[in-house]
DSSP file (Angstrom, degrees, kcal/mol; ACC not computed):
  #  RESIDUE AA STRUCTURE BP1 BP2  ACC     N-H-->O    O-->H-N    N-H-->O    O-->H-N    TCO  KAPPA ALPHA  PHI   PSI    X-CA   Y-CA   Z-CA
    1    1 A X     >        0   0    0      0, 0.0     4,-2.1     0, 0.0     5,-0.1   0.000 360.0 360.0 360.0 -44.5   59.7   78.4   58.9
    2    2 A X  T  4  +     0   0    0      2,-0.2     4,-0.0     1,-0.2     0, 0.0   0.099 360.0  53.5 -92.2   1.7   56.6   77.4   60.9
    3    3 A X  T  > S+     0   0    0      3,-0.1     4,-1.7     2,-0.1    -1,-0.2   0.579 106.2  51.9-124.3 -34.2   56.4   74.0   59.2
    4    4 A X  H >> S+     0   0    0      2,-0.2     4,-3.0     3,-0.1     3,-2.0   0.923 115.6  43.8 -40.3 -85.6   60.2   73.1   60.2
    5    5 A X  H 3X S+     0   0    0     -4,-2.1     4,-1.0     1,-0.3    -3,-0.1   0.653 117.1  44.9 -49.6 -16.8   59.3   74.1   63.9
    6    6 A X  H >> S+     0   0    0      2,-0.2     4,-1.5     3,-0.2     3,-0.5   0.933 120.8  41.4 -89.2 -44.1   55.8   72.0   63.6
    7    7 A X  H <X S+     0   0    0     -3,-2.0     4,-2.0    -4,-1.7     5,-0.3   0.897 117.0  45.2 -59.5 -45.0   57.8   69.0   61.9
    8    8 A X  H 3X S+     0   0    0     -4,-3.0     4,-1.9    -5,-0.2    -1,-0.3   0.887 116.8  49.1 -65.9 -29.2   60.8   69.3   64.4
    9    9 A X  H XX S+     0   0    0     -4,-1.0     4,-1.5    -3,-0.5     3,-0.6   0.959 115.2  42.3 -87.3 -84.0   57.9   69.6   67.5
   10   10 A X  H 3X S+     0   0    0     -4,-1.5     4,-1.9     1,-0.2     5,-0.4   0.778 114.4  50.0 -35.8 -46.0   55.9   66.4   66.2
   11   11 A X  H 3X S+     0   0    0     -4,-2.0     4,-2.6     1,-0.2     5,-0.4   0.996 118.2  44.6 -70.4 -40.3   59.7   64.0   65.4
   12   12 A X  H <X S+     0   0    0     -4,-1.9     4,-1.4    -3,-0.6    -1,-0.2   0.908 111.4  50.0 -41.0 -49.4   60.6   65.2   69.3
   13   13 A X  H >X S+     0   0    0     -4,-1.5     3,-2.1     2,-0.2     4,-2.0   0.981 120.7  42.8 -34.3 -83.3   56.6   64.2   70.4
   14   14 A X  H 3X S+     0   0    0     -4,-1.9     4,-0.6     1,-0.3    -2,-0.2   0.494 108.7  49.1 -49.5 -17.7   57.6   60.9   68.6
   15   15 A X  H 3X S+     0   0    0     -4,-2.6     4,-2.2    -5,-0.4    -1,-0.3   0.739 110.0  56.4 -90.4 -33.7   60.8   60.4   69.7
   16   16 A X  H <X S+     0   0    0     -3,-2.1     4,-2.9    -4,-1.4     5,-0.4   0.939 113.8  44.9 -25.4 -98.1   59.5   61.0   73.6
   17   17 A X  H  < S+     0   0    0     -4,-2.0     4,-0.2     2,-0.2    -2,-0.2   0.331 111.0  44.6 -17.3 -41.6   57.3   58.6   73.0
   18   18 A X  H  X S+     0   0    0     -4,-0.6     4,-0.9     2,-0.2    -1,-0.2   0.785 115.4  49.8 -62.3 -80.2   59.2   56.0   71.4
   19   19 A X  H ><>S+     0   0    0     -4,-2.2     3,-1.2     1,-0.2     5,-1.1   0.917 109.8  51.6 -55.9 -45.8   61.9   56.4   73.9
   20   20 A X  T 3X5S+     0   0    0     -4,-2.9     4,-0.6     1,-0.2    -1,-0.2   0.916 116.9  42.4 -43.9 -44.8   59.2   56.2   77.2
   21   21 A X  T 345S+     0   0    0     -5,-0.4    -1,-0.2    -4,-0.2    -2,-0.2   0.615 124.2  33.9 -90.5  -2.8   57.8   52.9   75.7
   22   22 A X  T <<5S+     0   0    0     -3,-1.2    -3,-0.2    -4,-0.9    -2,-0.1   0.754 140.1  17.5-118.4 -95.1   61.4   51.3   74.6
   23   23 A X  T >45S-     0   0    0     -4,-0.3     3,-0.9     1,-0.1    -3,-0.2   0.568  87.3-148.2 -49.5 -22.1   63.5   52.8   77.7
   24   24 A X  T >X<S-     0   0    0     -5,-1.1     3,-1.8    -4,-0.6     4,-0.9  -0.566  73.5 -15.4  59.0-154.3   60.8   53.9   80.4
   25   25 A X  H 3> S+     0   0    0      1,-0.2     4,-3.1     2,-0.2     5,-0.3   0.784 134.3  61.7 -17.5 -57.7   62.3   57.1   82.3
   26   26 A X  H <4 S+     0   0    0     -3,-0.9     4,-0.3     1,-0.2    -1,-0.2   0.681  95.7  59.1 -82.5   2.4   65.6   56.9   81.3
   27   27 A X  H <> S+     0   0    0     -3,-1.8     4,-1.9    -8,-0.3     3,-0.3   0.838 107.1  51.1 -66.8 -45.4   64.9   57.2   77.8
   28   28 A X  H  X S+     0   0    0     -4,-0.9     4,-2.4     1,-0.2     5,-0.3   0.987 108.1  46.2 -37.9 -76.9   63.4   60.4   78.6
   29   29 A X  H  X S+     0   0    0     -4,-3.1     4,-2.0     1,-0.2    -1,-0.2   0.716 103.3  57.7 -68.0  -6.9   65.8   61.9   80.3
   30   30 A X  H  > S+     0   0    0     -3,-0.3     4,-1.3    -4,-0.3     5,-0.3   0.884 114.6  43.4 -74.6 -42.2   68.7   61.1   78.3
   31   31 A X  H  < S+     0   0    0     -4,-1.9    -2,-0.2     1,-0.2    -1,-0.2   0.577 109.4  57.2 -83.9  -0.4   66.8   62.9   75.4
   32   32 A X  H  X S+     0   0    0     -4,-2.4     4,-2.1    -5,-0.2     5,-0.3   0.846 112.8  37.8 -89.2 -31.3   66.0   65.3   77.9
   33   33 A X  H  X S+     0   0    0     -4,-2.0     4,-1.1    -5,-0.3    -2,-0.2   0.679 108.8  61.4 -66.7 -17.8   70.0   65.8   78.6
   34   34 A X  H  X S+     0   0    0     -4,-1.3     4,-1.2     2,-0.2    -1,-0.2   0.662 109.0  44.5 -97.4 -12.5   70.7   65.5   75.0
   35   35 A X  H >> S+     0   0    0     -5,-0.3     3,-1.6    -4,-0.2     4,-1.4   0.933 115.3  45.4 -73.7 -67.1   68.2   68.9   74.6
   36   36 A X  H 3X S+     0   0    0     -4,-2.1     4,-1.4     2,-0.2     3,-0.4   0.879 112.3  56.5 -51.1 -58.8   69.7   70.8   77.5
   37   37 A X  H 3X>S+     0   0    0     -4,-1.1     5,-6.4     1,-0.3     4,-0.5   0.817 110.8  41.1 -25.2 -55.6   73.2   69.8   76.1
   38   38 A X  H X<5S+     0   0    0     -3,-1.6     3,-1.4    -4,-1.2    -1,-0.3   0.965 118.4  39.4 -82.3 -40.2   72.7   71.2   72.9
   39   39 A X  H 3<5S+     0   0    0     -4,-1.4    -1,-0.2    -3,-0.4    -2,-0.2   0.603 119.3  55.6 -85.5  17.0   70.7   74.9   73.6
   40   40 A X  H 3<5S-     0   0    0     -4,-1.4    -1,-0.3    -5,-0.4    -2,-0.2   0.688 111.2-137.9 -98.4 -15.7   73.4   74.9   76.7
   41   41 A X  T <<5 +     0   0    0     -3,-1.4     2,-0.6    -4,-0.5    -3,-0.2   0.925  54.6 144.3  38.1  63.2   75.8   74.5   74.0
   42   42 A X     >< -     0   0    0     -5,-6.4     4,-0.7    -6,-0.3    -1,-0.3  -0.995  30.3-169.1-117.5 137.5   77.7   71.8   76.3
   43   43 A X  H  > S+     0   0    0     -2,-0.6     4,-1.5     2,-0.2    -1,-0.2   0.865  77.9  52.6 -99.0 -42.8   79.0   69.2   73.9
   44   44 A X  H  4>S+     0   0    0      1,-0.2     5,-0.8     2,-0.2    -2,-0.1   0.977 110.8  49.4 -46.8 -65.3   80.1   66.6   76.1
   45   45 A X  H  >5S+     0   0    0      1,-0.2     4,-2.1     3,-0.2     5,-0.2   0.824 110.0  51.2 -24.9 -95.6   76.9   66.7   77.7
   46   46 A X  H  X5S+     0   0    0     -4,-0.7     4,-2.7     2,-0.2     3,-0.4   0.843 121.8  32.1  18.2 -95.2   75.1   66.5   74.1
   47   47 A X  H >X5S+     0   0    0     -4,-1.5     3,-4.6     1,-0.3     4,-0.7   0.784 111.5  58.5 -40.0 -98.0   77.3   63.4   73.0
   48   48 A X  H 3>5S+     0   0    0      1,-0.3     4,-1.8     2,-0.2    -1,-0.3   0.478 116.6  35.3  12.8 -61.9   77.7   61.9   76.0
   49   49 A X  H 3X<S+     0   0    0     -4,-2.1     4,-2.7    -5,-0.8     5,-0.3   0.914 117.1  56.4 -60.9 -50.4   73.4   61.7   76.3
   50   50 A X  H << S+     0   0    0     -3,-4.6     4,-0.3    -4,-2.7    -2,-0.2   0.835 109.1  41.1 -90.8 -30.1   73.0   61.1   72.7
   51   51 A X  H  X S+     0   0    0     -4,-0.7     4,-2.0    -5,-0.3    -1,-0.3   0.911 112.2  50.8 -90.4 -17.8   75.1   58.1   72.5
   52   52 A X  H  X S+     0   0    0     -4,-1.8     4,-1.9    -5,-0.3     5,-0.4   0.997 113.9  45.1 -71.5 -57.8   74.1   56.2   75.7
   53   53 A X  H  X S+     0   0    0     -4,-2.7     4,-0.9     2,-0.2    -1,-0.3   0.784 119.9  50.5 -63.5 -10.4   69.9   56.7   74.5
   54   54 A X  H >>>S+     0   0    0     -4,-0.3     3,-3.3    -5,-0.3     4,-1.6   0.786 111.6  40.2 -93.2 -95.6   71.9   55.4   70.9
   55   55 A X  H 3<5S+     0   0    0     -4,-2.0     4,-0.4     1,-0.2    -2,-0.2   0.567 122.9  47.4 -24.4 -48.7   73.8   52.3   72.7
   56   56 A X  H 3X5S+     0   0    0     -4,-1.9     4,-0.7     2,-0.2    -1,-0.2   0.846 112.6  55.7 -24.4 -54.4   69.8   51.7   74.9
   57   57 A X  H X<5S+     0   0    0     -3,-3.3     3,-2.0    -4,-0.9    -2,-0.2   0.983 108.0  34.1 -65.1 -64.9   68.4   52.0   72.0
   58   58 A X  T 3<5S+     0   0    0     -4,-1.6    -1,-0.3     1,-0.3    -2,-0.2   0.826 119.2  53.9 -60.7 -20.8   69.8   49.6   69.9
   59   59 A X  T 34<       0   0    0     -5,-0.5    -1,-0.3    -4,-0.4    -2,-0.2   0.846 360.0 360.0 -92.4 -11.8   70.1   47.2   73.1
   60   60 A X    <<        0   0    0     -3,-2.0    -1,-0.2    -4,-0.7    -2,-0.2   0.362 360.0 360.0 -53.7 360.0   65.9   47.9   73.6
């Protein structure tokens, strides 16, 4: 259990990270909207987030 949450913490770190140096800000916050999305349990929200930082990404 405690090695999921340390594995999930670190891909999140890296995925920050990733996104900041690819996106600047608005990589961040989209994966910050695609968190709140999901523990808010709003799915639009969720998608919505997760496919524009997807569509960024791939245009980054």
């Amino acid at each position: 259990m405690l090695l999921l949450q340390v594995s999930r913490a670190l891909f999140e770190l890296f995925l920050g990270i990733e996104a900041q140096a690819r996106l600047g800000v608005a990589g961040v916050v989209l994966l910050l909207a695609v968190g709140v999305g999901v523990r808010a349990r709003r799915v639009g929200l969720a998608v919505g987030a997760a496919v524009m930082f997807t569509l960024l990404m791939i245009q980054a």
